[in-house]
N, C-alpha and C positions, 0 to 999 in steps of 0.2 A: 447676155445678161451677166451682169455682175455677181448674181448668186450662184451661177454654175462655174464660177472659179475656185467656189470656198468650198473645201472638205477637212479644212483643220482650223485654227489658229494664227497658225503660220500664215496659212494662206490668205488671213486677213488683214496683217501685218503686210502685206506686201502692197496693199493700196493703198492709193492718195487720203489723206485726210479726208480732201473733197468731192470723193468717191460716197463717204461713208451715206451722205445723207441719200442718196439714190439708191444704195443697198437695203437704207429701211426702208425703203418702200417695197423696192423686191419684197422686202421679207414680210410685211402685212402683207402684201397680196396674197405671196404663199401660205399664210396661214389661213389667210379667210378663204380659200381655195382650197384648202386639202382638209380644214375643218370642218365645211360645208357639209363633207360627206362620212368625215367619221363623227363628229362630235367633240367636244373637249372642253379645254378653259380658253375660250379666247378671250376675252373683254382680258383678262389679268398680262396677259401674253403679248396683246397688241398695247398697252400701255408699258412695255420696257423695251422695248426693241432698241431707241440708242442705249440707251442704261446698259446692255448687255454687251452692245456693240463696244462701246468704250471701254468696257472692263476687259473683253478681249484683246481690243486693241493699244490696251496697257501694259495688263498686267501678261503671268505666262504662265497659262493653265496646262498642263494640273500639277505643276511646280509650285505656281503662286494656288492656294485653296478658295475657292468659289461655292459659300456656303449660301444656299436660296432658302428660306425658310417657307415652309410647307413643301416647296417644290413643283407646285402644280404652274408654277407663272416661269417655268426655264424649256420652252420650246424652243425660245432661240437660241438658246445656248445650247440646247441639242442639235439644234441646225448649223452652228458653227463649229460644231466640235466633231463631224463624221458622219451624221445623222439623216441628213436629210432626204436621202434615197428611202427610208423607212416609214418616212408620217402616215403612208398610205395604210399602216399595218398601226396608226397609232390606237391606242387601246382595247386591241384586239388581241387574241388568242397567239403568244407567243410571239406577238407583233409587240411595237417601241410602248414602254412605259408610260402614263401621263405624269408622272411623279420624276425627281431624279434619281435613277438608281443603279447601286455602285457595281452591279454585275453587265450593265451596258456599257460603260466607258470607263476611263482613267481621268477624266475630268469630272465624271459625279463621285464628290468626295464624301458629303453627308446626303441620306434621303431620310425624308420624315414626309408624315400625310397630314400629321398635326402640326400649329400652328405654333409659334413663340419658342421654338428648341434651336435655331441657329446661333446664338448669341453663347449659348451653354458649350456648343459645338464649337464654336470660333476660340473661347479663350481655352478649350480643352487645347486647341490645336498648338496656339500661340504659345501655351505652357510649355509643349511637347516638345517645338521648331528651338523655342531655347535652350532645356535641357540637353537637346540632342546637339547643337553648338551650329545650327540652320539658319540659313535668312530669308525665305521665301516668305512671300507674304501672307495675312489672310487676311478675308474681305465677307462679310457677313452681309447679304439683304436682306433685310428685314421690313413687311410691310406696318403702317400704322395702325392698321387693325390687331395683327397681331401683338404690337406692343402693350396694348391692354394685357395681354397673358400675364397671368403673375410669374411664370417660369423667367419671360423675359427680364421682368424689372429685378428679378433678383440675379439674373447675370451682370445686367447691366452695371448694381451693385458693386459685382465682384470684379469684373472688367478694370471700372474704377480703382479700386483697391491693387489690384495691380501692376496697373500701369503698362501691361506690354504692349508693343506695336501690335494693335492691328487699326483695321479700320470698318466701321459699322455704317452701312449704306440703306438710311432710312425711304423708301420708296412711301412716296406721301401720296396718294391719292385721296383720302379723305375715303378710302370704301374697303371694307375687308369681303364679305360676299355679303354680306348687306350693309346699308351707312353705320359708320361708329358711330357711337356712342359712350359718354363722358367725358372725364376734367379732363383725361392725357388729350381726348382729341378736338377739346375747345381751346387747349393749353397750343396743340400746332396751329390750328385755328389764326391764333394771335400771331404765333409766328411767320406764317405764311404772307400774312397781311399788313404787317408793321414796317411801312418800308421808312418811315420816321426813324428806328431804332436801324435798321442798315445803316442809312444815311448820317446820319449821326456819329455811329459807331466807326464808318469810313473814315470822315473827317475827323475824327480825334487822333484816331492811329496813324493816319500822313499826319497832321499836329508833330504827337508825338517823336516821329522820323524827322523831322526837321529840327528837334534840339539836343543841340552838341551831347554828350555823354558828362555830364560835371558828375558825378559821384554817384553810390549805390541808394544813398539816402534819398534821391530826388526821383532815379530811375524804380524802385518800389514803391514811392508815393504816388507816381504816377499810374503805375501798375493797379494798386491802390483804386484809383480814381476810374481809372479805364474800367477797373470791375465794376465799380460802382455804379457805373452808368448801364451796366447791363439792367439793373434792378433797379434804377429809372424807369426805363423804358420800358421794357418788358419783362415785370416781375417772375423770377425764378429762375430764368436761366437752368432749366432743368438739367439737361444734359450735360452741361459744364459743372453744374452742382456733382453729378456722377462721378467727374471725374474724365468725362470725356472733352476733348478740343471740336468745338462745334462749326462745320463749314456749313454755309448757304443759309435762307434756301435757294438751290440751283433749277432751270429748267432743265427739266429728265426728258427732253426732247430736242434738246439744242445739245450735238456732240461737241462744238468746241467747248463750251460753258463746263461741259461736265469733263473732260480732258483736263484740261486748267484746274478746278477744283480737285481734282485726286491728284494731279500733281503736286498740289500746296499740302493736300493732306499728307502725302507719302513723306514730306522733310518734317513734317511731329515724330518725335521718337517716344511716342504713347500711344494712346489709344485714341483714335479720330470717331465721330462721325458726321455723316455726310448728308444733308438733308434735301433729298431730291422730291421734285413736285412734278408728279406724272399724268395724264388723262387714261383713264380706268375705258377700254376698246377704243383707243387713238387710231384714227385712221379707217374707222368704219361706219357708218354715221348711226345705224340701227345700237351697237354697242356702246355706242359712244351717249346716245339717249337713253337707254336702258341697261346699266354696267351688271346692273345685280339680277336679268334674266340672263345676262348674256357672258357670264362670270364663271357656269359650266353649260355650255349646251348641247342640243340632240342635232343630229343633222338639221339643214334650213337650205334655202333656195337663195342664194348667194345676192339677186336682185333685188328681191323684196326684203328679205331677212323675215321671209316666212319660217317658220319652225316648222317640219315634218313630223308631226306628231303620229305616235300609234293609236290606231283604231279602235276600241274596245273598251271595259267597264274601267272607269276613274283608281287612283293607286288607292292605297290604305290611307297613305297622307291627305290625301286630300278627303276621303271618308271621314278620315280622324277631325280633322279642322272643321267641316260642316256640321260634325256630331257636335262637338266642342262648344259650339254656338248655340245648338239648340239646348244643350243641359246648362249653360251659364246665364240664356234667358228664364231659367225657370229658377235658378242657385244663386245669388247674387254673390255668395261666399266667391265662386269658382275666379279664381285670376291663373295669368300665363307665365311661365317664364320661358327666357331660351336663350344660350348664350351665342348670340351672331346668327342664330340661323330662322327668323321668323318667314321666309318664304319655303323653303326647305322643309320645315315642317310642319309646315301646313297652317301658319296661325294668321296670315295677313288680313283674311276676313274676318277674326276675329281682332287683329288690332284695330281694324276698322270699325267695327261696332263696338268693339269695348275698349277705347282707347285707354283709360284708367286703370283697367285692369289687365294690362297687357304689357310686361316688362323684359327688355332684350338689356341683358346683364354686358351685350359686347363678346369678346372669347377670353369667358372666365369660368368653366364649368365649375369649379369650387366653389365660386363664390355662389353661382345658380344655387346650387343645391344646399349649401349652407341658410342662402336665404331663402328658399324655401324650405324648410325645416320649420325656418324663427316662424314664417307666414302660417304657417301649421300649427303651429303653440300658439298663436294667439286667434285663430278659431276659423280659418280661412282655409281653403282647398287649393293651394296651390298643386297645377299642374306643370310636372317641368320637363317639358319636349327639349328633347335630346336624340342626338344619333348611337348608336348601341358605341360605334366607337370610339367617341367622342367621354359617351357616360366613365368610359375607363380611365380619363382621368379627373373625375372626381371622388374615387374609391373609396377615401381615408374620409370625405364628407357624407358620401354616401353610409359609413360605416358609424362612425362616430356622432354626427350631428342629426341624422336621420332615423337609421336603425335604432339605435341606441338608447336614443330620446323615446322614439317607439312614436313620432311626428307624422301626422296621418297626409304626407306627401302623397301625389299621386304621380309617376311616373310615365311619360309617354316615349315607350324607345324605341325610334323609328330605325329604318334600316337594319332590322335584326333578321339574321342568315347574312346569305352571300348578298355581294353590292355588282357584281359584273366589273363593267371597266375599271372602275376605280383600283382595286386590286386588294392586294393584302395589307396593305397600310387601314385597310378602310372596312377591311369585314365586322360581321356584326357576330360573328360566333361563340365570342365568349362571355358575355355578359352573364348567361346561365352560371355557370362557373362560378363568379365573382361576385354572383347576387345570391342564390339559393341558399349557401351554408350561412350566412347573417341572422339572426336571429330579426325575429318580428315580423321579415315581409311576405309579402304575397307575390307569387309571379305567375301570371297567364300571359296565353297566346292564342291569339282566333285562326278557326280554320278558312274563315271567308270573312268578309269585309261585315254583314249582317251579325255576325257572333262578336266582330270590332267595338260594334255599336253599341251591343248587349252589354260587352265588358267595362265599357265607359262608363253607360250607365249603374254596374257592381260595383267600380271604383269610387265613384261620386256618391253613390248609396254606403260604402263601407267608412265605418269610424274610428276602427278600431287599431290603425297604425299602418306604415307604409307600403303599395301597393301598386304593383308594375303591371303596364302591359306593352306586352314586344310583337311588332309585326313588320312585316319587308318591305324592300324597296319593287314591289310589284304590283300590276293591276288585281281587283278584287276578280273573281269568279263570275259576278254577274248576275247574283244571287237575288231574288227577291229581300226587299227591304223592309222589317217591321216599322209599322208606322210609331209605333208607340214600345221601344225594344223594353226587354224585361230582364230585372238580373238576373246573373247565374250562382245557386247555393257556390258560398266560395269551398272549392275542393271538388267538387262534382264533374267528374268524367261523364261523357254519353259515348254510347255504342251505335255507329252511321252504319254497320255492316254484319250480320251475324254469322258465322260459320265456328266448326267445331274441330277442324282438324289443328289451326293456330293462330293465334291475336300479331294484329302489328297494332300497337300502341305509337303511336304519331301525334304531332304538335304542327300546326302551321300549314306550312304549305306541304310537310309532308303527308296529311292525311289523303289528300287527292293522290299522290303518289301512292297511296297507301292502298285506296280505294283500286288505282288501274291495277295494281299487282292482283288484286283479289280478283276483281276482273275477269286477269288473264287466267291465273287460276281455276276460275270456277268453270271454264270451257275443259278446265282437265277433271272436273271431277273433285276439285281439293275446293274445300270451303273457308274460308281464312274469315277469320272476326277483325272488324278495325274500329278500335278504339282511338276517338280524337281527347287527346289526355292533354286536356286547356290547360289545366294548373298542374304546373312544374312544381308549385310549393304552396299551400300543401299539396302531395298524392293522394289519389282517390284511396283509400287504402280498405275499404269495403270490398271496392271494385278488383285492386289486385289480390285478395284473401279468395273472393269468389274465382279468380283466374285459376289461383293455386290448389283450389280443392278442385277445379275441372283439369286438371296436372293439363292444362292447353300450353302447346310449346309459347315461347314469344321471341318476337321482336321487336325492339324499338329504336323508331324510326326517328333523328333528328337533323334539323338543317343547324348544329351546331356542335362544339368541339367535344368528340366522345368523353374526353377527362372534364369531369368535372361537370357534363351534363343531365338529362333526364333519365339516361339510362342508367349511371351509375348509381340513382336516388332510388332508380326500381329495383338495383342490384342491392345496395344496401340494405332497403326496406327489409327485403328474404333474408339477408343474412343476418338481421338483427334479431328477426324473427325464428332463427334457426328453420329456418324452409329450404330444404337444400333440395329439393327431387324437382324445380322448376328448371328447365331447360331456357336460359336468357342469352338471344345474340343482341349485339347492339351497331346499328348503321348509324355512321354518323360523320364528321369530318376530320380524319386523322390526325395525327401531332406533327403537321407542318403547316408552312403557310403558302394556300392557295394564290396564286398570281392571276393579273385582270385575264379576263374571257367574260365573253357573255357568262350571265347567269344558268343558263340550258347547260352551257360547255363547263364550269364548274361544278356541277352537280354531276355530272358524268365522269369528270376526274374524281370528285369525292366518290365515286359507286351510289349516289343516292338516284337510281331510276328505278322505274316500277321492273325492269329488267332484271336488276341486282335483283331487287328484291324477292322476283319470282325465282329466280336460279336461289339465294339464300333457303327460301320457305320450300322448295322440291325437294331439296336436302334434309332440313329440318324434320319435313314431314314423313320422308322415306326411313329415317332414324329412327323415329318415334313406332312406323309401321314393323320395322326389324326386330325392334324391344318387344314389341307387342305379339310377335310369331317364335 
């Protein structure tokens, strides 16, 4: 095999040109074979294999800079760069990254988890490579979905503006993880399609090579007219309007076609890009019919492209999206937003039945949340399903346009806690943090998927200004289901557990956590109280008054970043209060960032098992019995 020759760059450079296309296939094979069984992004992955191939067997990494925006569609380019001995261990516990990241190799130069930062990344580079008196290249891929990002189009801006060499490698499938949406992607649409304006455009410029050089006045008329004819044809000429030198569009699966075109691009001494058109799971047929299941998957049975699914009660998302449907047949106010992610978060039954009221903004989380504000001011219950890590870059909207206004948004922030595979690009941790000190909102978390329901319907029931709830990327409990769920007073803590020696106050999934501790406990004799503390904002604050005159030690127990979490709100509370005789530990997930593992196996690096907890509380407890003797 061709592919057990390559363990660098180099060694790609040493085959025939028409070698290349037989190595892509090696190389979908191998992915849809070692994906099989760990899971990952295939459909994004098996749609660049030559796109990658050619860039290596051009350019000369990591000399020349190979910026992949998001990062999750560069397996092959971890396979050509040393890698490929590892996929077995991909997304696993101190096994290969799904993301690019720059403590694996000398060839991952930029990693990001989010979407639309390569382009900021490229001309940061391009700045550097000339200041510093460099020539090496840089080359940015950028997907079409992503260029909806407003981050991107104001690079793109700036790119323009200054003109340096680089070149910007548009990867056009027409699918970000779900189909785009808008003018940028009806605007390639056109381009993709106009083969009138190629044709055209060919013939003019052989024209124009075929007359002699008579003076500068006829050679800019002409130049002149040549532009003009872009805006004939196909109004706007976007790209060029930027500022940038527009190639293609190219087949991103025909290696000589895309050779050829980056060669033409490398003699512009500005900024290029390169408009390549790919098939989103090429080379698989199940992906290749369905890009946006098969865009990240779980393990599958490689002949059918069955999905191995786990056995057991349905996630919260998908909870959340069935509840969703039943309170917006009873609400008509209720519509959706989501930017790019309406499979993911659970809404495609509901764009199915309420197609009108169901808007996928594309990956524009600002704009989401901006527009849902307005949709709030004028008497509508927008809900804007988001992933907790995603919701971090809408801060300044979230803040301003939201809060501020005091816009009776309702927020649904899926993925909050740990994500597993995905890794730290992707945790949901901090959101507490970054929501709770804002003035006006609300923020809950259900202990089981039943209490999910409850809160849904608080938020739908509540008027009076913006209001979260955050649950994880896990199956529910298994809980029985009220038929008819009821709200919860907002701010109301309950007590799942009663003992008197010390409370863990717990959110989420750590009150089951919370619960085994007590558990284990109560076989020694020690009675521990567990408090599930749903609202993060407001605090029960009855409920901690009453802790405080029972001097009961505490812990509190979170699956999110200690600074700036629920513990510090229960620390604060005493200390505003001047209550200083409460005994407060706080478990939760350190000031570093956690790397992909299962979710079990990052919970055990944070210390959050009922284990910790029971060695923290025998401690606690033996303290308090020592003061008391």
């Amino acid at each position: 095999m061709l592919l057990d020759r390559i363990d660098s760059p180099a060694d790609l450079k040493k085959l025939a040109l028409s070698d290349l296309p037989l190595l892509a296939q090696e190389i979908r094979q191998f992915l849809i074979e070692k994906l099989s069984a760990t899971g990952g992004h295939l459909a994004p992955n098996l749609g660049v294999v030559e796109l990658t191939l050619a860039l290596h067997y051009l350019y000369d990494s990591p000399r020349d800079k190979f910026i992949f925006d998001v990062g999750h569609q560069a397996y092959v380019h971890k396979i050509l760069t040393g890698r490929m001995g590892r996929f077995d261990t991909l997304r696993q516990k101190n096994g290969l990254c799904g993301f690019v990241k720059r403590a694996e190799s000398e060839h991952d130069v930029w990693e990001a988890g989010h979407s639309s930062t390569s382009l900021s990344a490229a001309i940061g580079m391009a700045i550097s490579r000339d200041l510093k008196g460099e020539s090496n290249k840089v080359v940015a891929v950028i997907g079409d979905g992503a260029l909806t990002g407003g981050m991107a189009l104001e690079a793109l801006n700036h790119i323009g503006h200054e003109k340096r060499k680089l070149t910007v490698v548009l990867n056009d499938n027409e699918m970000s993880i779900a189909p785009n949406v808008g003018a940028l992607h009806n605007y390639l649409g056109k381009v993709r399609s106009d083969k009138t304006y190629r044709k055209a455009k060919e013939e003019f410029e052989s024209l124009l090579r075929k007359i002699p050089a008579v003076g500068g006045k006829l050679a800019k008329t002409a130049e002149r007219f040549k532009d003009g004819l872009k805006y004939l044809v196909v109004p706007g000429m976007l790209f060029e309007e930027f500022g940038l030198k527009y190639f293609g569009p190219v087949d991103g699966h025909d290696i000589d076609k895309l050779l050829e075109t980056f060669r033409q691009a490398d003699k512009v001494d500005g900024p290029v890009l390169v408009h390549v058109l790919t098939v989103k799971g090429k080379g698989y047929s199940p992906a290749e019919a369905d890009s946006h299941k098969w865009h990240g998957i779980t393990p599958y049975k490689i002949e059918s492209g069955q999905v191995v699914k786990p056995v057991g009660p349905p996630m919260y998302t998908e909870v959340f999206g069935n509840a969703l449907i039943e309170l917006a047949e009873k609400d008509e106010r209720i519509v959706a937003i989501t930017p790019a992610m309406p499979g993911g978060s659970g809404l495609l039954g509901f764009a199915k039945k309420f197609p009108d009221r169901m808007f996928d903004v594309g990956i524009a989380e600002q704009h989401a949340a901006t527009m849902s504000a307005a949709l709030a001011m004028e008497g509508l219950k927008p809900v804007f399903a988001v992933y907790s890590t995603f919701l971090q870059r809408a801060y300044d909207q979230v803040v301003h346009d939201i809060c501020r206004h005091n816009a009776n948004v309702i927020f649904a922030i899926d993925r909050a806690g740990f994500v597993g595979p995905d890794g730290e690009t992707h945790q949901g941790v901090y959101d507490i943090a970054f929501l709770r000190h804002i003035p006006n909102i609300v923020l809950m978390m259900p202990k089981d998927e039943n209490e999910l329901r409850r809160m849904m319907r608080t938020a739908v029931d509540y008027d009076d200004g913006p209001i979260a709830i955050r649950y994880p990327r896990v199956n529910g409990l298994g809980v029985p289901m009220d038929e008819d769920p009821m709200p919860i007073p907002i701010g109301q803590w309950e007590t799942v557990r009663e003992g008197d020696y010390a409370a863990i106050i717990a959110i989420g999934p750590m009150v089951q956590v919370a619960e085994e501790a007590a558990e284990l406990l109560k076989r020694e004799g020690i009675g521990i109280r567990v408090v599930n503390a749903r609202f993060v904002k407001p605090l029960d604050e009855e409920m901690l008054l009453g802790l405080a005159e029972e001097r009961l030690p505490l812990l509190v127990l979170e699956e999110t970043a200690i600074a700036g979490g629920l513990g510090g709100a229960v620390l604060e509370f005493y200390a505003q209060r001047q209550i200083h005789h409460m005994s407060v530990s706080l478990a939760g997930i350190p000031d570093l960032f956690i790397e992909h593992a299962s979710i079990k196996e990052q919970r055990v690096e944070a210390g959050l098992t009922a284990e910790n907890v029971v060695q923290e509380l025998r401690s606690k407890v033996a303290r308090v019995r020592q003061k008391a003797t």
